[in-house]
N, C-alpha and C positions, 0 to 999 in steps of 0.2 A: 072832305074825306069821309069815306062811308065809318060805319060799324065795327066792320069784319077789318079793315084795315087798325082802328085805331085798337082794338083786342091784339091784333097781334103784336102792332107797338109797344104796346104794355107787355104783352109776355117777354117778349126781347130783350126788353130792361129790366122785366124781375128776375132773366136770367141772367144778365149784365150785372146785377145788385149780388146776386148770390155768389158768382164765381169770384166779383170783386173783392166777399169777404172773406169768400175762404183762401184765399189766393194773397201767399205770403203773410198769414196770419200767426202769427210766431208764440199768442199766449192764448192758452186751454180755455174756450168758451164757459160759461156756466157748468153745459150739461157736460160736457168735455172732464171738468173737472171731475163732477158727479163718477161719473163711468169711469176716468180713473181710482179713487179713493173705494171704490167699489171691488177692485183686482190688484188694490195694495197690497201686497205682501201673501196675497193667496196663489200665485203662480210663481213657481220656483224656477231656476235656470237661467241661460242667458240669450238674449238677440245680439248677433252680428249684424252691421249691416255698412252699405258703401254712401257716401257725404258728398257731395260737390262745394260744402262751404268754407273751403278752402284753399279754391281753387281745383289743384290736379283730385280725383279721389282719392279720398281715404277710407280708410274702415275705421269704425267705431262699435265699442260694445255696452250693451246696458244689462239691467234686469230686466227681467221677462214682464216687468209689471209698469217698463218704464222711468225707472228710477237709476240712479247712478252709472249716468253718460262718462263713459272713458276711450279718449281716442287711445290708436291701435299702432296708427302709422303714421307716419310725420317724415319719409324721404321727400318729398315731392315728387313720386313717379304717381302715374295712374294705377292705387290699387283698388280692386274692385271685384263684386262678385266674393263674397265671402261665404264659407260652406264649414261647417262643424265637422270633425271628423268622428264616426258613431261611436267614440268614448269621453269625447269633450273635451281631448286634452291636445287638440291640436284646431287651428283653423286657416282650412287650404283656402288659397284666393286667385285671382288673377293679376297680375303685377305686367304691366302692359301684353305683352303676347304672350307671356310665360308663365307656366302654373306656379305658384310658392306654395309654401307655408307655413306657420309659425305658432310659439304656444302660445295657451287661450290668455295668455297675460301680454300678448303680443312682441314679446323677446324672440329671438332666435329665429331668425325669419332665413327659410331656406329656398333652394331652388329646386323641384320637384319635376318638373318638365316643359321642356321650350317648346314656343310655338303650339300652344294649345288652345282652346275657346269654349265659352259656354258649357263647360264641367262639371260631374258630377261625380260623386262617391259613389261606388258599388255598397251593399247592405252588409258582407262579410268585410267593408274595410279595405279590403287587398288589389284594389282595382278602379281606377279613374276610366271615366268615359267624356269623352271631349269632341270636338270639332278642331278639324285641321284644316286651312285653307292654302293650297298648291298650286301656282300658274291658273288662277281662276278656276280651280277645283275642288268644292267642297267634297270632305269625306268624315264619318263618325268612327274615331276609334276606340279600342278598348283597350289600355295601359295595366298590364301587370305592376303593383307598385315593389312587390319582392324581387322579380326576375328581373323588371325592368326590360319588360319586350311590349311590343305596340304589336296589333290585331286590326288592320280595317272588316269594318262590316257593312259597313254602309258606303260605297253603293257595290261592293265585293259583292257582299251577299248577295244584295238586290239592284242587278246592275240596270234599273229603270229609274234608278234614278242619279244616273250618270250623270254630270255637267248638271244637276240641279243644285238652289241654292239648299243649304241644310241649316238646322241650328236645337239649341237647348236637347237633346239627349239623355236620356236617364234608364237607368238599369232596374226593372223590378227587382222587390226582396228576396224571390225566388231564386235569382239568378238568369231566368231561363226566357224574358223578354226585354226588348230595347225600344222605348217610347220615344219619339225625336219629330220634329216639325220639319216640314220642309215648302216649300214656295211650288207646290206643286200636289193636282193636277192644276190649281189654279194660284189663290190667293194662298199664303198659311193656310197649312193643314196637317194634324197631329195623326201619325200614321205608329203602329204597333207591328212589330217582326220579332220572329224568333230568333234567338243569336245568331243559327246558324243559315238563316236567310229565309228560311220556310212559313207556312202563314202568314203572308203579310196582308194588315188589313187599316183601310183609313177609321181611324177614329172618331174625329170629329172635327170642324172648322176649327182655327188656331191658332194657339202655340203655346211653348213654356208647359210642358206636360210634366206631375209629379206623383208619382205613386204613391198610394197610405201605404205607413211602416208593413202593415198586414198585407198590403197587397190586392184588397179588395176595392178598391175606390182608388181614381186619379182626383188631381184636380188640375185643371186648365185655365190657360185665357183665352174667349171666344173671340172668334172675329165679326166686325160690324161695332158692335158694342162691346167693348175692350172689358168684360165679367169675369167674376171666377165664377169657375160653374163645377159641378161634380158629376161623375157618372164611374160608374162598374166600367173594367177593364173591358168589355166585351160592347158597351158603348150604352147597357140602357140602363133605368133608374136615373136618367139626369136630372138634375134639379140645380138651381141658381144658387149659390153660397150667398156672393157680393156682386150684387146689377148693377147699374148703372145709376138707381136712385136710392140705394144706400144712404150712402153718405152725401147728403149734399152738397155742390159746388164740385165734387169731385167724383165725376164720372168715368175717368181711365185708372182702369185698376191692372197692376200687373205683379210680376215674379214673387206667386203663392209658393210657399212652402210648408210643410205639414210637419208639426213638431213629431223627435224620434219618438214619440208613444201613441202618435193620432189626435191627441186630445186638442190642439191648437193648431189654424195655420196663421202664419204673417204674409201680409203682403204691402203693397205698396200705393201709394191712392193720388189721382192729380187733378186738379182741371184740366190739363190738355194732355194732348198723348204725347209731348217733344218730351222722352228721358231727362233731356236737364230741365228741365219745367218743375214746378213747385210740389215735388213728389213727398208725400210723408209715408211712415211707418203706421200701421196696424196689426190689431191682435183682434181674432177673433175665436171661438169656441168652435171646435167640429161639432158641437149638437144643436150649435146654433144661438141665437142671443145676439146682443150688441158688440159690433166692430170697436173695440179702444182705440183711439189714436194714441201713440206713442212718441213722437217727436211735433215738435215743433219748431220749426226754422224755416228762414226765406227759399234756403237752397237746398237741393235734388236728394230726398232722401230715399236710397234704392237697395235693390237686393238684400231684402232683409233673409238669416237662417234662425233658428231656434234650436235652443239645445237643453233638455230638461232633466236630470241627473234620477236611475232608477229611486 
């Protein structure tokens, strides 16, 4: 065996060695620790987020720092996909195909609209934007939540992308653009249209698109290398939040979300990209600095939201 072969042997297995350790590691390494006790009690509010470790999902909620885990949900339906609503006192979710929601003490759990997917809150509150799936037809709509009338826009407006697949949807703070991924021209790709169909322009490789409070900045997950990355709404200024060598052992990073004031986003971090694979929670600073892990558990810790009281 030459050289060149036994080098890459060895890499293989230091990669083997690393994913092995981070993978289903359930207590705070040293530094782990460190970098928690570091953002005790200096970040106010609370993380939602959806659990597989108990089987169906559930949602669970802590402090933003990590500290005082409280489950949410305990039917055994699939609930999941948990979203703050911009006054903290309620949080909408998905409850298998149907949107709920419930308050932030997790009482009172309602049904808000059927048949809906991958959601999100408008910035004035009054208005869900979702994904509907019809006879193998995706479409993105806009839900009045006063009037209670539904609005297609996607592919209404922009009828190219008829019969494509669609997903994750989000309404700028403005009001006045609709960010959404779709499996099209090719792989994922995060595409920006005006509500009313006009400007449509692609973004960038993708998915899971999320507007800063302000409006000036997204952040996304790239495709190839599953990163959060950031750029201006018009596509430039990019720069890589969380790569892929981050955090070590855990190179699939996905469902960023940016706390209601900009200051933090959460997301979610894994060795492998399988959704129920050994997903945890993070916190990291939008100016940058060290990612906190936040959870630790064998099972799939996903969609985290963040909600931090003015």
């Amino acid at each position: 065996m030459n050289i060149k072969n036994i080098v890459w042997i060895l890499i293989a297995l230091l990669l083997i060695a690393i994913i092995a350790q981070s993978q289903f590691q359930t207590t705070p390494t040293l530094r782990e620790l460190k970098a928690l006790r570091s953002i005790r009690g200096q970040i106010t509010g609370s993380i939602v987020w959806s659990t597989l470790r108990h089987g169906p999902s559930e949602i669970y909620k802590m402090n933003a720092d990590g500290t005082d885990k409280v489950r949410l949900t305990s039917d055994q339906e699939e609930n999941s996909h948990p979203v703050w609503s911009k006054d903290g006192e309620w949080i909408y979710y998905q409850r298998n195909d149907d949107i709920y929601r419930m308050s932030s003490d997790g009482s009172n759990p309602q049904i808000v609209v059927e048949d809906g997917n991958y959601f999100d809150i408008t910035d004035d509150g009054l208005g869900l934007v979702f994904k509907i799936s019809e006879q193998d037809r995706d479409a993105v709509v806009l839900y009045d939540l006063e009037k209670g009338i539904t609005e297609e826009i996607v592919p209404a407006r922009v009828p190219e992308f008829e019969g494509k697949e669609l997903g994750y949807p989000t309404i700028s703070p403005d009001g006045k653009w609709l960010a959404f991924a779709a499996y099209y021209p090719k792989t994922w790709t995060t595409h920006i249209v005006k509500l009313d169909g006009r400007n449509r322009y692609q973004f960038a490789s993708g998915c899971m698109p999320q507007f800063r409070p302000d409006g000036l900045m997204i952040a996304w997950i790239t495709s190839g290398f599953h990163e959060v990355h950031l750029a201006a709404p018009d596509g430039k200024n990019r720069v890589p939040f969380v790569d892929h060598n981050t955090i070590p052992g855990r190179p699939q990073c996905y469902f960023p979300r940016w706390s209601n004031n900009g200051d933090y986003i959460v997301f979610a971090a894994s060795p492998s990209f399988d959704w129920s694979s050994d997903y945890e929670i993070f916190i990291k600073s939008a100016s940058g600095g060290e990612a906190v892990r936040l959870t630790f558990h064998s099972a799939s810790d996903i969609w985290p939201d963040i909600f931090i009281p003015d």
